[in-house]
N, CA, C and O of each residue as an XYZ file, in Angstrom:
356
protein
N      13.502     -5.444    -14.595
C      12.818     -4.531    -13.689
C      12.104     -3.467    -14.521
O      12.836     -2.750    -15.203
N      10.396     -3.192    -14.583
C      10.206     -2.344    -14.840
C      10.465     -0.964    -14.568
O      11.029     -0.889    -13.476
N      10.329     -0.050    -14.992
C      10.611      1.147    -14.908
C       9.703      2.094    -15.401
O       8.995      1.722    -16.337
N       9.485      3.909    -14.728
C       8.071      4.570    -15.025
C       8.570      4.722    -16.482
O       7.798      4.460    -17.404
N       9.817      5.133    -16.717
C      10.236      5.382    -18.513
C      10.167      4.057    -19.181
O      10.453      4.069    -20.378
N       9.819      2.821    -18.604
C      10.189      1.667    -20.176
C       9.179      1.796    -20.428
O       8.183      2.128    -19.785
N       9.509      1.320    -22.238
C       8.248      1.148    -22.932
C       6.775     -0.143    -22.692
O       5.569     -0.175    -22.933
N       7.944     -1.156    -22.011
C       7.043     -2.335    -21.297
C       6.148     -1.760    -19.962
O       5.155     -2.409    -19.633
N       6.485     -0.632    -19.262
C       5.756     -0.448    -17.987
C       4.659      0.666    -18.950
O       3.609      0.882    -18.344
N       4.745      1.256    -20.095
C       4.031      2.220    -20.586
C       2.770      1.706    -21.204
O       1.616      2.131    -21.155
N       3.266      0.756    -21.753
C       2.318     -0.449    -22.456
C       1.395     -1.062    -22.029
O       0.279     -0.995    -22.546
N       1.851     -2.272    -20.305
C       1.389     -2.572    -19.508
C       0.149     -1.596    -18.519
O      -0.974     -2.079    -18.375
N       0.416     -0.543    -18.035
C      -0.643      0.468    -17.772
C      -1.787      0.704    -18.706
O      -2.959      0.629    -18.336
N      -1.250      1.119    -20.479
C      -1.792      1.655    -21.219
C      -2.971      0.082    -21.316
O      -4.102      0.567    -21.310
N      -3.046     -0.869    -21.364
C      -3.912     -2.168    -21.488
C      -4.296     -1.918    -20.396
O      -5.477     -1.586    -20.294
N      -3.641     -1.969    -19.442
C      -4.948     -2.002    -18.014
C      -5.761     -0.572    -17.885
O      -6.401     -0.375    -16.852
N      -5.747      0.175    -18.660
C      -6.494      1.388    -18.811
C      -8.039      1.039    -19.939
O      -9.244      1.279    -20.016
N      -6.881      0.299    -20.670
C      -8.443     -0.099    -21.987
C      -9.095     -1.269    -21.046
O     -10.217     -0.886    -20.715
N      -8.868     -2.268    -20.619
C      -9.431     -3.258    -20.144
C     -10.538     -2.783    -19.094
O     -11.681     -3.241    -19.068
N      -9.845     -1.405    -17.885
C     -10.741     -0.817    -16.973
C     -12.086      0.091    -17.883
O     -13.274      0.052    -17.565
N     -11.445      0.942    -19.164
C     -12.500      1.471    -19.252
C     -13.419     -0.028    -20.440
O     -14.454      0.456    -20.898
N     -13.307     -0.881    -20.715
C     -14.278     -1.873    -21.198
C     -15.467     -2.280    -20.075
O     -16.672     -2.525    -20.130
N     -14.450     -2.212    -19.040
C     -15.329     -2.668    -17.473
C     -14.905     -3.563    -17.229
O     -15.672     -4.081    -16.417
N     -13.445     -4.685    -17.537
C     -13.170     -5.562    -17.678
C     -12.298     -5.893    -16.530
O     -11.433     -6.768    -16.486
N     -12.668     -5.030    -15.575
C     -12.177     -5.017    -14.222
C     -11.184     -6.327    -14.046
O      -9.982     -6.072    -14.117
N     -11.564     -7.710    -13.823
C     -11.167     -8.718    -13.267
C      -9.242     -8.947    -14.416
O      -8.198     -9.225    -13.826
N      -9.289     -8.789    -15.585
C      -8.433     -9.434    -16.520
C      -7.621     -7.819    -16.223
O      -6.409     -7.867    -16.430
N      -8.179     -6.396    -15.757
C      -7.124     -5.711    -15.724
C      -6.108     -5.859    -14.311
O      -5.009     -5.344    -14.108
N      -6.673     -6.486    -13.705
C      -6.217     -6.735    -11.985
C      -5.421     -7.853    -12.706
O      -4.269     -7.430    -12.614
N      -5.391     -8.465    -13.051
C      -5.089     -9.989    -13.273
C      -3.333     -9.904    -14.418
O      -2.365    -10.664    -14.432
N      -3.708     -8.295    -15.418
C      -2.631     -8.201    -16.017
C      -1.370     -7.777    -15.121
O      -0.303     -8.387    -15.054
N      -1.761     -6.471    -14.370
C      -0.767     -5.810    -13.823
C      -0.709     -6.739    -12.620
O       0.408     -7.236    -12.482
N      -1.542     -7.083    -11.777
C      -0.852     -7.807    -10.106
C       0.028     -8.475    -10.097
O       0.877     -8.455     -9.206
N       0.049     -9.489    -11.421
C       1.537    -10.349    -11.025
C       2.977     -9.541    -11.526
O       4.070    -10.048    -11.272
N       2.890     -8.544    -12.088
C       4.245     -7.402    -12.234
C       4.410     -6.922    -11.472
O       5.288     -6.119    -11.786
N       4.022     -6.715     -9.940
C       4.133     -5.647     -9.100
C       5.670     -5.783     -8.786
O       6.592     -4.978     -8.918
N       5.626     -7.089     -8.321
C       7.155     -7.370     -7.773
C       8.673     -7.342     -8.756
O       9.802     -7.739     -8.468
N       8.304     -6.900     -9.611
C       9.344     -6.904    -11.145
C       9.066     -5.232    -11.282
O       8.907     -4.797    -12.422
N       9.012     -4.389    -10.257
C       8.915     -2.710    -10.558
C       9.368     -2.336     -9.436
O       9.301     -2.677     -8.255
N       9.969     -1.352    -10.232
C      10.634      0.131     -8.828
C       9.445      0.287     -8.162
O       8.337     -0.191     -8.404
N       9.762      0.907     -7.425
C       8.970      2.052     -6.509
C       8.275      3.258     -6.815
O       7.408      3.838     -6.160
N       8.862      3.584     -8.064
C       7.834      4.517     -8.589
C       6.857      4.332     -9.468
O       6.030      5.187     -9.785
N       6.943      2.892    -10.007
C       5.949      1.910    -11.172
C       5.091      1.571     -9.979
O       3.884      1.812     -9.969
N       5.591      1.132     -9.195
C       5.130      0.094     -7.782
C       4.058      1.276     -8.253
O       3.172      1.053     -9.077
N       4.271      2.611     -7.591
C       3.148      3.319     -6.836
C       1.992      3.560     -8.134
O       0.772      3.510     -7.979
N       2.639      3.805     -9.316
C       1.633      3.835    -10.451
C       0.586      3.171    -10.962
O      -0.519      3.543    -11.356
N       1.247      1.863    -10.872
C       0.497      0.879    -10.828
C      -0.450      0.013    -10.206
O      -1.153     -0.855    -10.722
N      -0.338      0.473     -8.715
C      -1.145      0.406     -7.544
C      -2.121      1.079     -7.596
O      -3.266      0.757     -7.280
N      -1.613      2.411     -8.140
C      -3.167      3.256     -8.386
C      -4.001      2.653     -9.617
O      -5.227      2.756     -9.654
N      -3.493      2.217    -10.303
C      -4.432      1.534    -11.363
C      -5.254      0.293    -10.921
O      -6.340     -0.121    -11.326
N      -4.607     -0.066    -10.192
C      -4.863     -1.191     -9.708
C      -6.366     -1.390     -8.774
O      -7.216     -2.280     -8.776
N      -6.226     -0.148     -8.023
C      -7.186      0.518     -6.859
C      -8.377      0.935     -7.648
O      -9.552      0.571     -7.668
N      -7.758      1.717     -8.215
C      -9.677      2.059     -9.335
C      -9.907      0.955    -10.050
O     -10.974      0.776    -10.639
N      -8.585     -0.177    -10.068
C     -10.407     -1.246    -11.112
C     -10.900     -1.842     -9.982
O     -12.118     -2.016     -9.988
N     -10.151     -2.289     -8.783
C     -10.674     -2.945     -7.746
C     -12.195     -2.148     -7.752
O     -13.249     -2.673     -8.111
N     -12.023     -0.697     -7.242
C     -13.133      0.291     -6.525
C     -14.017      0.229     -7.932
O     -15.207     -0.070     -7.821
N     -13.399      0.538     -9.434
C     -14.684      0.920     -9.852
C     -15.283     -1.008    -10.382
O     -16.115     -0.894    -11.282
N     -15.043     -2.452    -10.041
C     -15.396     -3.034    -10.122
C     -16.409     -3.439     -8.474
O     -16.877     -4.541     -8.185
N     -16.493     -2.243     -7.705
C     -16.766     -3.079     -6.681
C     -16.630     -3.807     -5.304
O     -17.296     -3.868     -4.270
N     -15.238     -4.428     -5.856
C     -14.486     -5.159     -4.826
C     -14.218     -4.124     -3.697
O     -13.862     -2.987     -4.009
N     -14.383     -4.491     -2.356
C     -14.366     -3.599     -1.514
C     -13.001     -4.252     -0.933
O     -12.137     -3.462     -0.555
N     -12.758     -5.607     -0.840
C     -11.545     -5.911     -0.213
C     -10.586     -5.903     -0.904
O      -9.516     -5.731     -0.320
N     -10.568     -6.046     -2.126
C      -9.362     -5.543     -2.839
C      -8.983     -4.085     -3.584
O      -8.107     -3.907     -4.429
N      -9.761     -3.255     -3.105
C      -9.863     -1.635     -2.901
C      -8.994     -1.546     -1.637
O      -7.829     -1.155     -1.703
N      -9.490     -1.860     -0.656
C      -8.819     -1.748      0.837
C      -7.341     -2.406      0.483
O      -6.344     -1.697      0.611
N      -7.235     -3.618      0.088
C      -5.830     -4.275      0.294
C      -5.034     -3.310     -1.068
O      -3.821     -3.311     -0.856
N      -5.303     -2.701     -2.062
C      -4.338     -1.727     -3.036
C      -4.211     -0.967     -2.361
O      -3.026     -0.778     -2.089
N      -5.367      0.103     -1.533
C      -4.603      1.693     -0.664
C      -3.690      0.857      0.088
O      -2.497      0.996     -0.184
N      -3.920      0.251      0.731
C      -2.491     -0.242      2.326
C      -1.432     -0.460      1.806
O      -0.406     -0.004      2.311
N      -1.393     -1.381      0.407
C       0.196     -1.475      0.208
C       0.220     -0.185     -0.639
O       1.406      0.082     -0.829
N      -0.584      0.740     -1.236
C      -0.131      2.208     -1.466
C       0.224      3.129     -0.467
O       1.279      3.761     -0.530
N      -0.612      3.254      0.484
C      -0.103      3.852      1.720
C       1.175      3.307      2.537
O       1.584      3.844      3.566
N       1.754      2.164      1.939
C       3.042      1.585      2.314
C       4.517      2.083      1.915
O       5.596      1.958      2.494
N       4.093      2.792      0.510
C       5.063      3.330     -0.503
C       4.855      4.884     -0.341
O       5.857      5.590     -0.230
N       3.925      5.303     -0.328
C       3.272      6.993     -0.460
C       1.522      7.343      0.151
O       0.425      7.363     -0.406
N       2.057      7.612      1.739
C       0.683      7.622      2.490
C      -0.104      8.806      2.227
O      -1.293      8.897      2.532
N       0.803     10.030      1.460
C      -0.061     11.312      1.172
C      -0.960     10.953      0.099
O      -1.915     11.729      0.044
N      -0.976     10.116     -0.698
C      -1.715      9.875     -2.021
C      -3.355     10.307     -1.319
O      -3.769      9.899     -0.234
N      -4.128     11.260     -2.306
C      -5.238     11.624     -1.612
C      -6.023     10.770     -2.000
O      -7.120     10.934     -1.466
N      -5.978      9.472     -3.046
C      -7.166      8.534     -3.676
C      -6.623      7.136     -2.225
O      -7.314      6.182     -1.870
N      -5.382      7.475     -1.757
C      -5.413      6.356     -0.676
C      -5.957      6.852      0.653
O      -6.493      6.102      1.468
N      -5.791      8.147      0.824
C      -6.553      8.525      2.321
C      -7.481      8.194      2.165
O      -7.789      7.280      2.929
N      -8.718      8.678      1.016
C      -9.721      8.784      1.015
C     -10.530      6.878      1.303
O     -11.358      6.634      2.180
N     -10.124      6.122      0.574
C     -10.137      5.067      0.388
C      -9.984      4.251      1.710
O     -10.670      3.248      1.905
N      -8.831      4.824      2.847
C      -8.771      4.385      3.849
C      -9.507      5.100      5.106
O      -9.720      4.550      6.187
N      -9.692      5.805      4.923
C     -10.944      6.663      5.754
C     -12.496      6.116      5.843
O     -13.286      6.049      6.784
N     -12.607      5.671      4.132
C     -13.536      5.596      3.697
C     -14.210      3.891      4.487
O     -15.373      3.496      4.574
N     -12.847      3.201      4.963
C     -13.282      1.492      5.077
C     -12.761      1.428      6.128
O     -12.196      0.376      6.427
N     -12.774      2.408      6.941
C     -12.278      2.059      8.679
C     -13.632      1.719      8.995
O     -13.930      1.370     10.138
């Protein structure tokens, strides 16, 4: 189980951060999505947000929408998920 302190969940983010800022949108979705289910709840939510800006800054409008909902599933105050869900009603 990942965790926000292991060095594997620190790592994992830290690559999907270089991959998003390359623009490499698709391979950073592709690293973190299949870990979701192998993380707490507080990785869950971290990683969702990472997840949401490569969707949004690649574009994808339906997989922008489908990261806020299961973020707003875990933590509905998040203001990058209101906005996001406001934004695609």
């Amino acid at each position: 189980m990942l965790t926000v302190d292991s060095k594997e969940f620190f790592q994992l983010l830290g690559n999907c951060a270089v991959l998003r800022g390359r623009g490499r949108f698709d391979q950073a979705i592709a690293l973190v999505e299949p870990q979701l289910s192998n993380m707490e709840k507080a990785a869950q939510v971290d990683a969702l947000l990472q997840l949401l800006y490569a969707a949004h800054e690649a574009g994808y409008k339906d997989k922008t929408l489908h990261f806020a909902q299961e973020l707003a599933k875990l933590d509905p105050e998040i203001p990058s998920v209101k906005k996001v869900l406001a934004a695609y009603k």
